[in-house]
C-alpha positions in Angstrom: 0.0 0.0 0.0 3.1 2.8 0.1 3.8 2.3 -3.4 1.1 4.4 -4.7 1.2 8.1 -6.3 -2.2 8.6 -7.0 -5.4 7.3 -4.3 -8.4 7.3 -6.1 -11.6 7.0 -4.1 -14.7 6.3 -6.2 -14.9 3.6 -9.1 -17.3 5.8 -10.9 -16.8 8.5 -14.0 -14.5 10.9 -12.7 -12.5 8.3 -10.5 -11.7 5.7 -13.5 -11.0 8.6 -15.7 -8.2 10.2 -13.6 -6.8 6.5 -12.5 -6.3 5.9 -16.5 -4.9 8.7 -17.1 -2.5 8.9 -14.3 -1.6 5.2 -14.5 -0.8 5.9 -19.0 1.3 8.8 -17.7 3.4 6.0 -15.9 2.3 6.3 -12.1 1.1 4.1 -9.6 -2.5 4.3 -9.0 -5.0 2.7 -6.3 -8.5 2.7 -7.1 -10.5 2.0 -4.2 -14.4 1.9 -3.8 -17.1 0.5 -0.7 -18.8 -0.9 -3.4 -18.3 -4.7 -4.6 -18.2 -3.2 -7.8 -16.9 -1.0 -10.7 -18.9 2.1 -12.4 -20.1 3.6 -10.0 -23.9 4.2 -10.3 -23.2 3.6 -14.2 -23.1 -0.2 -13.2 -24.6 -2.5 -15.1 -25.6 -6.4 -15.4 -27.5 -8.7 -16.3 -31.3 -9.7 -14.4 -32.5 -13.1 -15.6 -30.0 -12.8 -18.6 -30.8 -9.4 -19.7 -28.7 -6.4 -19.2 -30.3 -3.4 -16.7 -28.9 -0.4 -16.0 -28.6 -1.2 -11.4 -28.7 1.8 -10.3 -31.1 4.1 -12.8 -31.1 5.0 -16.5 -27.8 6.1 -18.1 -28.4 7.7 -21.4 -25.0 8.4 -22.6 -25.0 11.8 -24.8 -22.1 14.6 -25.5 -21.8 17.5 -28.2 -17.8 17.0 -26.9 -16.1 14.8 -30.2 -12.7 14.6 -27.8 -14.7 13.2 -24.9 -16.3 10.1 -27.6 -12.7 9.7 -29.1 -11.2 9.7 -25.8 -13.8 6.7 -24.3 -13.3 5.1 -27.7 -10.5 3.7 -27.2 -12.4 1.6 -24.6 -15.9 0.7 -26.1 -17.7 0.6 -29.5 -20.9 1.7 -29.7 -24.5 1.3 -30.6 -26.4 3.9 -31.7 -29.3 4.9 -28.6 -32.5 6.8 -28.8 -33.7 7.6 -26.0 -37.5 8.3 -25.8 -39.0 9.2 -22.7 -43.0 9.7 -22.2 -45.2 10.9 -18.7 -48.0 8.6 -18.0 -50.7 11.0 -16.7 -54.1 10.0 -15.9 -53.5 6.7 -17.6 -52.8 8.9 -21.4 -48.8 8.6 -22.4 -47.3 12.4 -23.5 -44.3 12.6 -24.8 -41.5 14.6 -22.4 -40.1 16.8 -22.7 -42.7 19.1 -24.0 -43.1 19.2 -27.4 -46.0 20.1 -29.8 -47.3 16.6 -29.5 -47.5 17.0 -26.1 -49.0 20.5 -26.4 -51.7 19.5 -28.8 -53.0 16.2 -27.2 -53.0 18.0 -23.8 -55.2 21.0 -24.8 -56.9 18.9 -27.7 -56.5 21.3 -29.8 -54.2 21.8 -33.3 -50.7 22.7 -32.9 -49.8 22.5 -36.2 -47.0 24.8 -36.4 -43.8 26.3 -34.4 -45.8 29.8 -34.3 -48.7 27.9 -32.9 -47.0 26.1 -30.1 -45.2 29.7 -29.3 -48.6 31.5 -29.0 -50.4 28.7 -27.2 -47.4 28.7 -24.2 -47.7 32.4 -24.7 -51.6 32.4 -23.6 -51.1 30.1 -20.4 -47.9 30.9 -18.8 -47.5 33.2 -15.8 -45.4 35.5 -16.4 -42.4 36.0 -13.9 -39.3 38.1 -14.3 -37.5 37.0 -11.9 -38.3 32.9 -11.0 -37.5 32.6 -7.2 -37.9 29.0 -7.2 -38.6 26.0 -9.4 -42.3 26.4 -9.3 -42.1 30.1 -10.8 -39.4 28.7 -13.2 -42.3 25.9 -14.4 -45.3 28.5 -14.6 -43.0 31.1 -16.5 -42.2 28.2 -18.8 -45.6 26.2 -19.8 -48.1 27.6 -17.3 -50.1 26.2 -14.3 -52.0 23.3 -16.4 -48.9 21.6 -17.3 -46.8 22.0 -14.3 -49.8 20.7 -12.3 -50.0 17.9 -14.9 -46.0 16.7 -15.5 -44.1 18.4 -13.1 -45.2 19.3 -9.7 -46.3 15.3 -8.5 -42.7 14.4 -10.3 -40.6 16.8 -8.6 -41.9 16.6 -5.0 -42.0 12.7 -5.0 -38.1 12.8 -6.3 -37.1 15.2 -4.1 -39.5 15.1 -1.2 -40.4 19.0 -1.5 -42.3 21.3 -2.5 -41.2 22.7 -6.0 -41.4 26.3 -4.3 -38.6 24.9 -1.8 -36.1 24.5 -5.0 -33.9 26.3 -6.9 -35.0 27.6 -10.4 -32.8 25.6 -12.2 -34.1 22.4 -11.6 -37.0 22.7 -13.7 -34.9 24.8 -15.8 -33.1 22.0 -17.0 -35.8 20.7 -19.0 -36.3 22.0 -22.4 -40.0 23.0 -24.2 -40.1 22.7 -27.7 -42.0 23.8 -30.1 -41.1 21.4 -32.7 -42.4 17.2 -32.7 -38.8 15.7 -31.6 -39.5 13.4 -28.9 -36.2 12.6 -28.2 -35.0 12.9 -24.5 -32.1 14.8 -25.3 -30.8 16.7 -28.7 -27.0 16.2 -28.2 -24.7 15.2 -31.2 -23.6 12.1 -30.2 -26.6 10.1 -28.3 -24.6 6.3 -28.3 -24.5 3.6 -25.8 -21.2 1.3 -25.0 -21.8 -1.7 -27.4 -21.0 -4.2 -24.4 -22.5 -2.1 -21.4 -21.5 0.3 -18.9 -19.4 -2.3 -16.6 -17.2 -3.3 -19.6 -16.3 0.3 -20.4 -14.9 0.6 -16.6 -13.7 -2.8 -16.8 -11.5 -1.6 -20.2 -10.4 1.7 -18.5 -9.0 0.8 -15.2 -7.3 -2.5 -16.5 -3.9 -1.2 -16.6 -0.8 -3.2 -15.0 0.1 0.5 -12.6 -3.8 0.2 -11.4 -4.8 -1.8 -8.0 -8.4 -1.8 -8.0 -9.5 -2.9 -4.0 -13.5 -3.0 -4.3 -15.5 -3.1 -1.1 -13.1 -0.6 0.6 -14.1 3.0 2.0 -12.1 5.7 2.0 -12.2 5.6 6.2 -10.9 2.0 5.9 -8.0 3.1 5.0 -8.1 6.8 5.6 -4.0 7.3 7.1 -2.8 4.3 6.2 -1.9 5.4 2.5 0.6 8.5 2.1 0.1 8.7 -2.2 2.9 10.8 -3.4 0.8 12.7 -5.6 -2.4 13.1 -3.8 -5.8 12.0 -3.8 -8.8 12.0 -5.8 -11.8 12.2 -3.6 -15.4 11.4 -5.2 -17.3 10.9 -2.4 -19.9 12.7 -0.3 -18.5 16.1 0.4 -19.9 16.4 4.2 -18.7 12.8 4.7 -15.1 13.7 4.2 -15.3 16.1 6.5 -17.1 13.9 9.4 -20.5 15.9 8.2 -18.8 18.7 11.1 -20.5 21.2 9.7 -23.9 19.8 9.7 -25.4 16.8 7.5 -26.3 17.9 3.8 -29.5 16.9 2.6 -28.9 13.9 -0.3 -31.7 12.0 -2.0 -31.2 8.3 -2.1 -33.4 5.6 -4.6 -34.7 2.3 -4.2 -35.1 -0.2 -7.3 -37.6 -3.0 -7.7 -36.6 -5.3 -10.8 -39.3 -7.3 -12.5 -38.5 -9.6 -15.4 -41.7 -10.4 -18.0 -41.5 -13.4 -20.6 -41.9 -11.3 -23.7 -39.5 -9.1 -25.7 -40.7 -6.2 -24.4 -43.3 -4.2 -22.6 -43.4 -0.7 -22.7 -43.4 2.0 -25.9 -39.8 3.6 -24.6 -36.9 3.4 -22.4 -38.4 5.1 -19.8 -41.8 6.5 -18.4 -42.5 8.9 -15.8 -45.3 8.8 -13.5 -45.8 12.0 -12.1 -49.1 11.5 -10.5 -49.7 12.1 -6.8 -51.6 8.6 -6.1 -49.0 6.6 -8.0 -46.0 6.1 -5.3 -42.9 5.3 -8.0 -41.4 8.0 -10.0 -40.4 6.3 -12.9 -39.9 2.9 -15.1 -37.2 1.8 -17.0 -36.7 -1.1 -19.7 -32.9 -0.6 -20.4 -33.5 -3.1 -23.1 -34.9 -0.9 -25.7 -31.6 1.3 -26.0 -28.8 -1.5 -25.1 -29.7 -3.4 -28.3 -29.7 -6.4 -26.7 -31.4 -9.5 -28.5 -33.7 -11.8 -25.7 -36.9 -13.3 -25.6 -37.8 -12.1 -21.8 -37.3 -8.3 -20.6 -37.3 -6.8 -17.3 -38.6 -3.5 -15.8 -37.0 -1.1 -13.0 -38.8 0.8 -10.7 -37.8 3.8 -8.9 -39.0 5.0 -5.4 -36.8 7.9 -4.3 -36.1 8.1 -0.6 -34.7 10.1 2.1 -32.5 7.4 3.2 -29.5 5.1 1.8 -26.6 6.2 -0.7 -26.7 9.6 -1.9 -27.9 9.5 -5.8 -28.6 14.1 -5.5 -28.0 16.6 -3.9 -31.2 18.6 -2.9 -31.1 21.8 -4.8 -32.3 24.0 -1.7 -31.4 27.3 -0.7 -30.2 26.1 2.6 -28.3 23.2 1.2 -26.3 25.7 -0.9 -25.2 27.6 1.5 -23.8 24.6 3.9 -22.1 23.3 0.3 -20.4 26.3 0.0 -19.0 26.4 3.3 -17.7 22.5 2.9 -16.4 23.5 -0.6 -14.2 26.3 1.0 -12.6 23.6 3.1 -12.5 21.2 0.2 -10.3 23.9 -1.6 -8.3 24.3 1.7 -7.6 20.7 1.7 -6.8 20.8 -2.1 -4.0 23.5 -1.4 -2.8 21.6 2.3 -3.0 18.1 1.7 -3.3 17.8 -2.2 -6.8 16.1 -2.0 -8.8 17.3 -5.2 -12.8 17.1 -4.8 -14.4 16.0 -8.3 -18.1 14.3 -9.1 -21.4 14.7 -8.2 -21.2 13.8 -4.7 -17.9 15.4 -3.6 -18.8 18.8 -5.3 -22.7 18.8 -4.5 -24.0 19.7 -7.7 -25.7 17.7 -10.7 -23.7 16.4 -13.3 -24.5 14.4 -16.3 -23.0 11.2 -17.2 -21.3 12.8 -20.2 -20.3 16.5 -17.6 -18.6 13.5 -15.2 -16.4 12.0 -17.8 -15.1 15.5 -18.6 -14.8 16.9 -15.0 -12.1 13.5 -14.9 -10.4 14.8 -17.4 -10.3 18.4 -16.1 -9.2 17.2 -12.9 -6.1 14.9 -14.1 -5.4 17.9 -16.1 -5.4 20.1 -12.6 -3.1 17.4 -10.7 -0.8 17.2 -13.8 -0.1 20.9 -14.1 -0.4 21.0 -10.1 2.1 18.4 -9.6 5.3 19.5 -7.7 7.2 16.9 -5.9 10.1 16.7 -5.9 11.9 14.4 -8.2 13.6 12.4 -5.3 10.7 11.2 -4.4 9.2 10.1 -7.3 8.5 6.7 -8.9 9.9 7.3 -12.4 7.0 7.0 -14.9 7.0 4.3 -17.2 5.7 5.0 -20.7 1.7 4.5 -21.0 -0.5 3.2 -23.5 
């Protein structure tokens, strides 16, 4: 355990991204996770012989052509789309709102861009400056359709009132006014031709990376002294024994059901954002893994106020505890060479595609950051 430059804690995104690319640049590298497994929450495998996505739906998607050529070099692909629809009052619309949507909703035509603009025109409430998530919905597509698709969804996810969350939440999903019922318009919408767990498999099998699964960073928290420093992915309050006070983190809980036919529903995934329906969301991985099998299975997700953090609640409140944590987290950065990088360990949401890259930024960081001095440095052997 002393031979190590670089301590990586978290298996996920960010985590294998730095270990491979410290480990090609010729250093030592521990990878260590609580986990039994690799990926992170981007693990995957197979339920009754089909492939599911454990821990939620990971639609891989990035406008970035270096981040697809970089994870190339570890996966093909298959191309994805991935179609998401709301199940309200037992109808299917497609989300995010589009014209579709907007026209069977209303039951009225909506024929054209222009229509769709002057229709959202006629029922949203106007607000200049949103001062929460529910404003930010009813500036957007007004009362009926944030009553319909949004508010149920948003406070069985996050176990609030919209009017307790920040704007941006809701901002992050689009209207259109044209039919595309994709979930996402990104350039490159692709999924790893063998799965999720074969991608990390690929990445972190490098002869300078010890992987140690089951392992928290507390296990062996002073017990490895990496000559480089450490790459911290974890909960943010955690690292710092939560001394500050507990952030508030949304956890989920997954119920797997496997059905003898090819498939059951329309798409990937649909939401349930009615109040009397206690799950948030199914999910039949199968339609965008391009897997061939005669049986399928279905997740469902509950969210929950207890078990591993998944989100960090985009309160007021919890922003302003983040903020204090993250000035520590950049004390520790510049005293003990600990760099804080993910979802977790930064409190703030990231995409799949925005956690790859954030790796890449932070190798970037400790490369350019680097300063030991030569004595005490394994030489680097050549990488891949």
């Amino acid at each position: 355990m002393s031979n190590v430059d670089v301590l990586v804690v978290g298996a996920g995104p960010v985590g294998a991204v730095v270990a491979e690319r410290a480990a090609a640049h010729g250093y030592q590298v521990m990878v260590i996770d609580r986990r039994p497994h690799l990926g992170g929450n981007c693990y995957d495998s197979k339920e009754q012989g089909v492939l599911v996505h454990r821990y939620g739906p990971h639609y891989f998607r990035t406008d970035s052509d270096l981040l697809l050529a970089y994870l190339s070099r570890f996966t093909g692909w298959i191309p994805a789309r991935y179609v998401v629809k709301a199940s309200h009052r037992g109808k299917l619309f497609p989300i995010p709102v589009n014209r579709t949507t907007l026209e069977e909703y209303f039951g009225i035509p909506v024929r054209t861009p222009e229509d769709a603009t002057r229709l959202l025109e006629q029922v949203r409430v106007p607000f200049a400056e949103p001062a929460n998530a529910e404003e930010f919905a009813l500036s957007r597509v007004g009362r009926a359709l944030y009553e319909a698709f949004l508010l149920g969804y948003t406070e069985k996810q996050w176990g609030r009132h919209p009017r307790e969350l920040a704007p941006w939440l809701l901002g992050r999903l689009p209207v259109r006014i044209d039919t595309d019922d994709r979930y996402v318009t990104a350039q490159h919408q692709v999924m790893p031709a063998d799965g999720y767990t074969a991608l990390f498999q690929r990445m972190l099998a490098h002869d300078l990376i010890q992987v140690r699964l089951g392992v928290g960073y507390d296990d062996i928290r002073g017990r490895v002294a990496p000559r480089v420093g450490i790459v911290y992915t974890g909960p943010l309050d955690e690292y710092f024994g939560r001394d500050l006070g507990p952030l508030p983190w949304r956890s989920l809980r997954f119920e797997f059901q496997a059905h003898e036919q090819e498939l059951v529903q329309p798409c990937v995934q649909v939401n349930y954002p009615d109040a009397d329906v206690p799950y948030t969301r199914t999910v039949e991985s199968k339609h965008v893994t391009g897997q061939r099998h005669q049986h399928t299975v279905v997740a469902t997700e509950y969210p929950s106020a207890t078990g591993d953090p998944y989100y960090p609640v985009p309160e007021t409140s919890a922003a302003a505890l983040a903020a204090r944590y993250a000035d520590r987290a950049g004390e520790e950065t510049r005293r003990a060479r600990v760099w804080f990088a993910g979802r977790l360990a930064e409190y703030r949401y990231l995409n799949m595609d925005e956690a790859f890259l954030r790796g890449l930024a932070v190798w970037e960081e400790i490369r350019i950051a680097q300063s030991r001095p030569a004595s005490s440095r394994t030489s680097p052997r050549r990488g891949r």
